[in-house]
N, C-alpha and C positions, 0 to 999 in steps of 0.2 A: 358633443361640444361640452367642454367643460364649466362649470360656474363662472370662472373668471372671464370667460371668452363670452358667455351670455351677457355679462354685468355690462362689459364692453360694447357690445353689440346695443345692449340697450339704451347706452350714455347716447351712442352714434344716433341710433331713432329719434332719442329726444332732441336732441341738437336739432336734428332734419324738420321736426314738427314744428319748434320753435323759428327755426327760418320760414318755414311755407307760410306760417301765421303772419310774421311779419313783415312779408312782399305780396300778401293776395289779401291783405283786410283793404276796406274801404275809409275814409276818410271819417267813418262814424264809427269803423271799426266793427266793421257787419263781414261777411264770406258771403260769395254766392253760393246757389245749393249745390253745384259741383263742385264750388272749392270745399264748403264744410262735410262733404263725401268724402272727399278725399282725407280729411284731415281727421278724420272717424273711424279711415280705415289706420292711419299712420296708429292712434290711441290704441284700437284692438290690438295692434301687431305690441305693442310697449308692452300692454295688457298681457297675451299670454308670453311674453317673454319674463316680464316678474311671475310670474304662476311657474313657468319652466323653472327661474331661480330659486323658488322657495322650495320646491319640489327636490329638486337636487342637495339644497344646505337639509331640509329635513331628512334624505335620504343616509348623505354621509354624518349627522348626526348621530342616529340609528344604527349605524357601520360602527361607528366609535363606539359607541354604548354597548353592543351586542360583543365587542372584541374586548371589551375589558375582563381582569379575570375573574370565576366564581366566586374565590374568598378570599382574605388578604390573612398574611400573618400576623400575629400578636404579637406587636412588638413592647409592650409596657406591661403592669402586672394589672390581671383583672381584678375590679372591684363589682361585688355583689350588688346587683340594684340600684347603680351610678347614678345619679342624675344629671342631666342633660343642663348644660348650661353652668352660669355660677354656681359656686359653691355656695350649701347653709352655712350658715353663723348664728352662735347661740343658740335663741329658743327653737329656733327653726332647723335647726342642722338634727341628724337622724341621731350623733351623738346623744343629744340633748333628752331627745323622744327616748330611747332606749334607757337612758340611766333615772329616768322618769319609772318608766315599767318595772324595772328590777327592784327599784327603790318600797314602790307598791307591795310587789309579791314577795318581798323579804322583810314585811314589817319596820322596811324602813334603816334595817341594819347594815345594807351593803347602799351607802349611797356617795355616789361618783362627785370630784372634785365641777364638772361639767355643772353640773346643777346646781354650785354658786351663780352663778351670771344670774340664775333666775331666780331670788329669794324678797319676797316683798319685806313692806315696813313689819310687818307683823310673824318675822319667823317662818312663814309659810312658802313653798316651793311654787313659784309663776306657772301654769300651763303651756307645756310647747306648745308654739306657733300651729302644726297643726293641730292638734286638740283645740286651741282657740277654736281655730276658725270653723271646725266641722260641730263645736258649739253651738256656734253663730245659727251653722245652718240650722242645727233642730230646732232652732227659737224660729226660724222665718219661717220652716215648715208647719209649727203648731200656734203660733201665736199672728192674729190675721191684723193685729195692728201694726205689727210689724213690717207687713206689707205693703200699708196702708198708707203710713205717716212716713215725716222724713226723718230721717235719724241723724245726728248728729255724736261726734268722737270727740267729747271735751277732755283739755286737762285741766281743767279748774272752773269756779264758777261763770258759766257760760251767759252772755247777755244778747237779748235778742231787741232791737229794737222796733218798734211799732209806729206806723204813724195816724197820732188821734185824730187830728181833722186833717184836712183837705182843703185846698186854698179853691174858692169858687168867685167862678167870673161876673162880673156887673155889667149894665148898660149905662154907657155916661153919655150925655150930651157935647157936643162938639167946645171944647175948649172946659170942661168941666172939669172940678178937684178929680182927682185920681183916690180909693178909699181900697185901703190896705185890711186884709186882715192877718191871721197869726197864725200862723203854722204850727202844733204843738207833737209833740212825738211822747210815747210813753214806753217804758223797759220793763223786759219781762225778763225771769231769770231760770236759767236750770239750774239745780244743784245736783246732788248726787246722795240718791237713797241708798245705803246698803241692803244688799237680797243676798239671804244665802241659803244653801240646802244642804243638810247632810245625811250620809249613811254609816249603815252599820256592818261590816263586814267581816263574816269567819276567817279566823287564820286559816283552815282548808280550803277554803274557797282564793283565797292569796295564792296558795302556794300551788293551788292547781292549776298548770302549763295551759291544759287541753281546753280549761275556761279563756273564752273572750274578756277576760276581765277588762282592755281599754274599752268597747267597746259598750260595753253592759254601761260603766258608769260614765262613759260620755251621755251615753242615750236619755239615761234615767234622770241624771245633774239639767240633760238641757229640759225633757220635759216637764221639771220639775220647776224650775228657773222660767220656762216659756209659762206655764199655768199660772202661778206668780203673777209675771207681768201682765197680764193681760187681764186680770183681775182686777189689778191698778190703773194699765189703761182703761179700764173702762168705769170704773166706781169709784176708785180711788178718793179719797176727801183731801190731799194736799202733808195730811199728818205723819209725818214719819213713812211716806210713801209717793208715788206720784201724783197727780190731778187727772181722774177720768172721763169721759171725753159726758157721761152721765150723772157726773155732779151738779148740784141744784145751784151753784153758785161759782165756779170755773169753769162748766164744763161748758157744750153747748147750747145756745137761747131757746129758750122752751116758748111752745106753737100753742100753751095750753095743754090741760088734764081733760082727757074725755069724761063726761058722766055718764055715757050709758056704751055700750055694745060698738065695738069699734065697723066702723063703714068705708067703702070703698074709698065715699067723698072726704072721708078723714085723712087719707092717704094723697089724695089731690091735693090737698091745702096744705098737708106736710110739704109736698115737693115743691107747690110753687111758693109757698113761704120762704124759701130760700131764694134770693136773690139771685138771678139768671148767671152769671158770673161763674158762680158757685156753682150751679148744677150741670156746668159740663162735666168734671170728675166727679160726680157725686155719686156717691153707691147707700143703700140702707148696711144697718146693723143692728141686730135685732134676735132675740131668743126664739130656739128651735120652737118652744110651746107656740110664741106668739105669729112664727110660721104657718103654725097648723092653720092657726084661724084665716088668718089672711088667704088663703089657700082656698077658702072656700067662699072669698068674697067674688061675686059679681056688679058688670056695667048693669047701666037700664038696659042694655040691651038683651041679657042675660049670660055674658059670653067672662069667663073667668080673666080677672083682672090680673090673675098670675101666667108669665109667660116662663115654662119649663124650656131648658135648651135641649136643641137636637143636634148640636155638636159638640165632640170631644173638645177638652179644655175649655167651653164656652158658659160661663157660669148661667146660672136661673135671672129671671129678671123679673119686676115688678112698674108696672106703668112704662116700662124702658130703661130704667135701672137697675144695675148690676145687685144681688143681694149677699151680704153677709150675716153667716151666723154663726154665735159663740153660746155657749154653755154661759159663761160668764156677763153676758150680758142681760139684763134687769128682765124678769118677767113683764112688767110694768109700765113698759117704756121702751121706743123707736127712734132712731136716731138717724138724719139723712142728712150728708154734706160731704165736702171735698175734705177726705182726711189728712190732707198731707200739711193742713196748715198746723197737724199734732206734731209736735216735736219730740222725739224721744232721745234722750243726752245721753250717751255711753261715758262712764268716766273710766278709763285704761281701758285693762284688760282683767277676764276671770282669773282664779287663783284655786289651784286647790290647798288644803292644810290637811293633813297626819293628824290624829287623836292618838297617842299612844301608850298611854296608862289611862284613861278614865271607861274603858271597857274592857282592860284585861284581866279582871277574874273570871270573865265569860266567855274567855278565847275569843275576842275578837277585839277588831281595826276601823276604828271610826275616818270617814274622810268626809272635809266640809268643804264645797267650792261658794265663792263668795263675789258679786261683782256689785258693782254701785252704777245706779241708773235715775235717770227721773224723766218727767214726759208731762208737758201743759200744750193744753188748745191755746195758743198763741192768738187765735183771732178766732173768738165766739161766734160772729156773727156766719161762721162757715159752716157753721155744723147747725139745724134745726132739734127738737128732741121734743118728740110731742109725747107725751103722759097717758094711760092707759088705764082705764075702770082696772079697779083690782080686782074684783070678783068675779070678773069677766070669763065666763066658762064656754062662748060660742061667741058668734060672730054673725050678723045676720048684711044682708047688701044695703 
């Protein structure tokens, strides 16, 4: 039987099920148990007649698919490494990327009309589109505020508004004055810090093919640029650089300076000094040294207050909290809150620049990339940061 003739067959059943429903329901619209028998077996037969249909359309499906031919002819001229979909433009087009590289390993002397489109205020050649972005990535993978906080893509000085109080409810008595208060909001600002890093590069190291040279200085530019940042996110003072998140006076509200030998119970007070709110996203941040210690702090009970994960991707935790650590974060000092109220403002995009005479008597090719960033804890009270004995050499519970 063909599909067409099953399809038929099955309209026919349904019709038939549909009359028997309704000449044998009850006035409440009930079947007796031999009518609803019957009408159970009419549904099974529908049943595998759609099973028989689908069976057959997948069949001759399959028929069609396996009859098509091996390979088809070329009929257009092949392109090397095509990409799928739209075409690039500009920085992003492989144009672009290529007369980039050339430009590089020929000291600059063979450089293509294509890399107009990308030339900033400053004479300097923009980074294609991909370069940006695999950028971007080494900063996410080395720098953990990045991961942390939300970033924001300004073009210009960006405004973040806050609100200082909060309107709070009263009890009145029936027919009583209604008592207003003020609603006040206060503006915080990002601007944009220039960071730049540069190197120094042999004309032989240029000219040689068989070197990674994109890649070498993608890598080195981003780790270099991510160490930076995070330096700033985290200590930063505000001056010709960002606000970090352990500054005495922008960053986050300090729980107090321990004076002696840091304790379990100091870690308690940390986390619930943070308002409940807060400490659903809340992770520590804190220097590998001041790890060690914590490490060997015990409850009364005697049982290590540190919990080591026993799954892949599953970071360590402390009290229940996810822990972070940087090099760059203070020997001195622990920091516990929801980082995302950190703001970090991208203004554009990276840029690399050509040094071309201020290192050629030594055979070689200076290259600086340079971006503008800034980054403030928008809202202090999210982040805790309790103070640490400096002399502090152990750790006792």
């Amino acid at each position: 039987m063909t599909v067409k003739e099953l399809i038929e067959k099955r309209a026919k059943a349904w019709e038939t099920a549909k009359d028997f429903v309704n000449t044998h329901e009850d006035k409440n619209g009930n079947l007796s148990a031999e009518d609803a028998a019957t009408y159970s077996r009419m549904e099974a037969e529908i049943e595998e007649l759609t099973n028989s249909i689908d069976r057959q359309q997948r069949a001759e499906r399959r028929e069609q698919e396996l009859s098509k031919p091996v390979n088809s002819p070329i009929t257009g001229k092949p392109y090397k490494d095509e990409p799928q979909g739209e075409k690039k433009t500009g920085r992003a087009s492989d144009e672009y990327r290529q007369a980039m590289l050339t430009a590089m390993r020929t000291n600059f002397r063979q450089v293509a009309n294509v890399l107009q489109e990308g030339v900033d205020a400053d004479g300097g050649y923009l980074v294609p589109v991909e370069y940006d972005n695999r950028l971007i990535d080494v900063l996410t993978e080395e720098n953990i505020m990045r991961g942390l906080a939300t970033k924001i893509t300004t073009s210009g000085e960006h405004k973040i508004n806050i609100a200082a109080t909060k309107p709070a409810a009263a009890w009145i008595e029936e027919g009583g004055a209604l008592s207003f208060g003020d609603a006040t909001f206060d503006q915080i600002y990002l601007d944009a810090f220039k960071l730049h890093v540069a190197i120094k590069v042999t004309e032989e190291l240029l000219y040689d093919s068989a070197f990674n040279l994109e890649s070498y200085i993608i890598t080195e530019f981003g780790k270099a640029l991510a160490n930076a940042e995070e330096d700033a996110f985290l200590n930063g003072d505000g001056k010709g650089k960002p606000v970090g998140i352990f500054d005495k006076t922008a960053g986050g509200q300090s729980v107090g300076t321990l004076s002696a030998a840091l304790k379990s119970d100091d870690l308690l007070d940390l986390v619930y000094g943070l308002k409940r709110p807060y400490r659903k996203n809340a992770s520590f941040i804190m220097n590998d040294a001041t790890l060690a210690q914590i490490r060997k702090l015990k409850d009364n009970n005697g049982a290590y207050i540190w919990q080591p994960s026993y799954q892949v991707g599953e970071p360590d935790r402390i009290l229940g909290y996810k822990v972070n650590t940087s090099a760059y974060a203070p020997t001195d000092a622990i920091s516990f809150g929801d980082y995302k109220y950190y703001n970090i403002g991208d203004r554009g995009t990276c840029s690399f620049k050509q040094l071309n005479e201020l290192f050629a008597g030594n055979g070689m090719i200076g290259f600086v990339a340079k971006e503008r960033v800034d980054g403030k804890l928008i809202l202090p009270e999210a982040v805790k940061v309790l103070g640490l004995k400096a002399d502090t050499q152990s750790a006792k519970a």
